[in-house]
C-alpha positions as CSV (number, residue, x, y, z in Angstrom):
1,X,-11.7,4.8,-18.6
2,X,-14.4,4.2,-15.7
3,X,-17.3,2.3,-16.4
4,X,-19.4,4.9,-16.0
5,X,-17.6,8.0,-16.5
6,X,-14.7,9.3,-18.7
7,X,-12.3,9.7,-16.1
8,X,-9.0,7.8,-17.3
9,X,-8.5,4.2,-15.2
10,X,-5.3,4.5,-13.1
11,X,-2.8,2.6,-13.7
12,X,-2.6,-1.4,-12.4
13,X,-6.2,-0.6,-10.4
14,X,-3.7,1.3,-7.6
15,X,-6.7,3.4,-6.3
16,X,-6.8,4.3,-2.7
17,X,-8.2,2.5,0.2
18,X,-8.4,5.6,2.0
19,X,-12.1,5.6,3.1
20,X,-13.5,5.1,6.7
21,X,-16.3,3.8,5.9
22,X,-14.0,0.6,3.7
23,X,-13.5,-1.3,6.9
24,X,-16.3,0.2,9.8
25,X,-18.6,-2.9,8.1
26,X,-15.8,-5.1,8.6
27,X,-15.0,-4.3,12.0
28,X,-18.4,-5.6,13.4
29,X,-17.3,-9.0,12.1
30,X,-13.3,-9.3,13.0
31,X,-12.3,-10.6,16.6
32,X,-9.9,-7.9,18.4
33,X,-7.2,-10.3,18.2
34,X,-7.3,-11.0,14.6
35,X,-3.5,-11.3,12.9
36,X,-3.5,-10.7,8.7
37,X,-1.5,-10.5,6.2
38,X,-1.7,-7.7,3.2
39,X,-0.9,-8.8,-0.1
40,X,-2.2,-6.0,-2.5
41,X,-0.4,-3.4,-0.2
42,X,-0.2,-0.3,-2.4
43,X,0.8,2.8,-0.5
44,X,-0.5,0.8,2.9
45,X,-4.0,2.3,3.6
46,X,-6.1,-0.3,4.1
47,X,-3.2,-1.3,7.1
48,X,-4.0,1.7,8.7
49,X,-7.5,1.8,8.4
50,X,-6.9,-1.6,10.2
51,X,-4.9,0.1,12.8
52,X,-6.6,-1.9,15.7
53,X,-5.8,-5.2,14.2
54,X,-2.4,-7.1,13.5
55,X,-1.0,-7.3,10.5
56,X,2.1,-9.3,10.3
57,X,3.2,-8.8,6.8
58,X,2.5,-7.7,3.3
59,X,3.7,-7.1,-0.1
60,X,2.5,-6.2,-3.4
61,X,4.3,-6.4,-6.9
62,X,7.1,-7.9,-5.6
63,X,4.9,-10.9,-4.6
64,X,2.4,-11.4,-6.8
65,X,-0.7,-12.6,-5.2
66,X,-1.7,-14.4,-7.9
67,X,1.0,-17.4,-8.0
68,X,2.6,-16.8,-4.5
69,X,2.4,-19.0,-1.6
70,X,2.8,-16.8,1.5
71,X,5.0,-18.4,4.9
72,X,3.0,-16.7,7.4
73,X,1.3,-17.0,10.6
74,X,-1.4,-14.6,9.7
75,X,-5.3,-15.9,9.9
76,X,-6.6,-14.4,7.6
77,X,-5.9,-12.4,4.2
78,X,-7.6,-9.2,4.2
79,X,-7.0,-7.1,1.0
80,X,-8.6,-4.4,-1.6
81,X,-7.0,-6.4,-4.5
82,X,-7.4,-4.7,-8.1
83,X,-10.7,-5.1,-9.9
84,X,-9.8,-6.2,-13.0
85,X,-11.3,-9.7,-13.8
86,X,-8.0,-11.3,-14.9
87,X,-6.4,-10.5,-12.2
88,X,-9.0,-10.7,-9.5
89,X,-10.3,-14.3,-10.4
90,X,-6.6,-15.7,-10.1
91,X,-5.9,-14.3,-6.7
92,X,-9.3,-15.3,-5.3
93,X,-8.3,-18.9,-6.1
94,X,-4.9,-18.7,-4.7
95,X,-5.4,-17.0,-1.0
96,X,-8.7,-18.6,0.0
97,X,-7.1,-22.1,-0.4
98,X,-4.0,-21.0,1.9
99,X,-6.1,-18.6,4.5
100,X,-9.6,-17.2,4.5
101,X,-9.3,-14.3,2.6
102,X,-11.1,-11.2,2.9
103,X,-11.6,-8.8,-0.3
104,X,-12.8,-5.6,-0.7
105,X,-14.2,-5.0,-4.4
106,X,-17.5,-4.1,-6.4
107,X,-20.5,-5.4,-5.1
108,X,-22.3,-5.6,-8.6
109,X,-19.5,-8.5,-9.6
110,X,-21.7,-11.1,-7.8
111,X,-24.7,-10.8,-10.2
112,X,-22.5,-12.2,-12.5
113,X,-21.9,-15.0,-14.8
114,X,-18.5,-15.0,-14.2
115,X,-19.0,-15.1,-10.2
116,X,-20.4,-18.6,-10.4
117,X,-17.6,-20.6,-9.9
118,X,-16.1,-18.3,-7.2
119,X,-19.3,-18.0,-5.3
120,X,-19.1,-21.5,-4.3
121,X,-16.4,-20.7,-1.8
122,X,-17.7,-17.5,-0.9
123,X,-18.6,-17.5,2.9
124,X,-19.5,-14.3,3.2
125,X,-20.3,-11.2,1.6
126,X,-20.7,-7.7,3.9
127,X,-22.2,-4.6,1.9
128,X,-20.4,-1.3,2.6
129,X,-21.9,0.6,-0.4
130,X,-20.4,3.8,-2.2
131,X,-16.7,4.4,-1.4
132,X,-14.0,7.3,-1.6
133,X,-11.5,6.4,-3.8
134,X,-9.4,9.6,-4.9
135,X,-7.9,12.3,-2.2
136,X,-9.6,15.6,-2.0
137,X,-12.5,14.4,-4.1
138,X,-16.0,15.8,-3.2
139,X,-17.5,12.4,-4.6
140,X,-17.9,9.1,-4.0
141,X,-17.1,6.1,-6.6
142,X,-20.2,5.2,-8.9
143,X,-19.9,1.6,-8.1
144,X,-21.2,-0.3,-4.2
145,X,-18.2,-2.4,-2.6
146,X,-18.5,-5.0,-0.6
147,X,-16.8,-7.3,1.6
148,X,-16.2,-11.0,0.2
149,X,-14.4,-14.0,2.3
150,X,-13.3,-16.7,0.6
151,X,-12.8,-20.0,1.7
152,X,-10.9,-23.2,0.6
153,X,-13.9,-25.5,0.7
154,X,-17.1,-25.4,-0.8
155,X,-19.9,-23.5,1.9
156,X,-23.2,-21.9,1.7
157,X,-22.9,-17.6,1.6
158,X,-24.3,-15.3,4.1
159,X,-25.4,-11.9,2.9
160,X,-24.8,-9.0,5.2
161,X,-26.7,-6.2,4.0
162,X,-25.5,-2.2,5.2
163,X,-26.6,-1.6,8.7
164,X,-28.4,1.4,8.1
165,X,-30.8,-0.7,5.8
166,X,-31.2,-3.1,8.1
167,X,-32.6,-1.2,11.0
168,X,-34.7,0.7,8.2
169,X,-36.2,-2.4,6.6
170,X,-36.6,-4.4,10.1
171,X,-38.3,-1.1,11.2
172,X,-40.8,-1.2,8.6
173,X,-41.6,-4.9,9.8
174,X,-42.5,-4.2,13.5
């Protein structure tokens, strides 16, 4: 069941990157030439929302990202990896110390206790807000994502807050 609805949870957190607006706040920080690798691939959305970019492999069950040490020549991970604590917190410490590893997940999870430890090695976090998750749905998910990159040593975090908020609040200074 959602957190805040009664909708059943689909199975193994395999809901769709299939949203635009996932990667547009990502884009503004990616070089042209940047070369990933997928590990939470699902049905392969989030690769084609990431058209522009190379990706150079990826996998899902049949590698899990939690224990697997990946032979590629990617830069970067960049991922929507399932939400679920137990298995979130395991792959967060197993990419970042092998690439920098983007994630895409709720937003809320950094006000958290359990965050703590992670945060450490949190670079950077980009806000994208409310997301599409299910096809041919008229709503949005109840919970704001955001963009998290992890890094293998310990580093001070940069907040990125959404663009439109930005301009609005900086607005409101002048």
């Amino acid at each position: 069941m959602g957190k805040r609805s009664n909708f059943k949870k689909i199975d193994k957190d395999a809901y769709l990157t299939i949203d635009p607006r996932a990667t547009q706040p990502l884009l503004d920080y990616l070089n042209d030439d940047i070369v990933y690798y997928e590990p939470c691939y699902g049905r392969g959305n989030l690769v084609e929302l990431l058209h522009g970019f190379t990706c150079v492999g990826h996998s899902d069950l049949e590698k899990d990202a939690r224990t697997t040490q990946y032979q590629t020549t990617a830069e970067y991970f960049i991922t929507n990896p399932p939400w679920s604590r137990k298995i979130l917190h395991p792959i967060i410490d197993n990419l970042r110390v092998q690439l920098p590893t983007w994630l895409l997940f709720d937003a809320d999870w950094m006000h958290t206790q359990q965050a703590i430890p992670y945060m450490e090695y949190c670079k950077t976090i980009i806000s994208v807000g409310r997301l599409k998750w299910i096809p041919n749905s008229t709503m949005d998910g109840k919970d704001n994502c955001a963009w998290y990159l992890f890094v293998d040593s310990k580093t001070g975090c940069t907040f990125i807050p959404r663009k439109k908020r930005l301009e609005h609040w900086l607005g409101e200074k002048k």
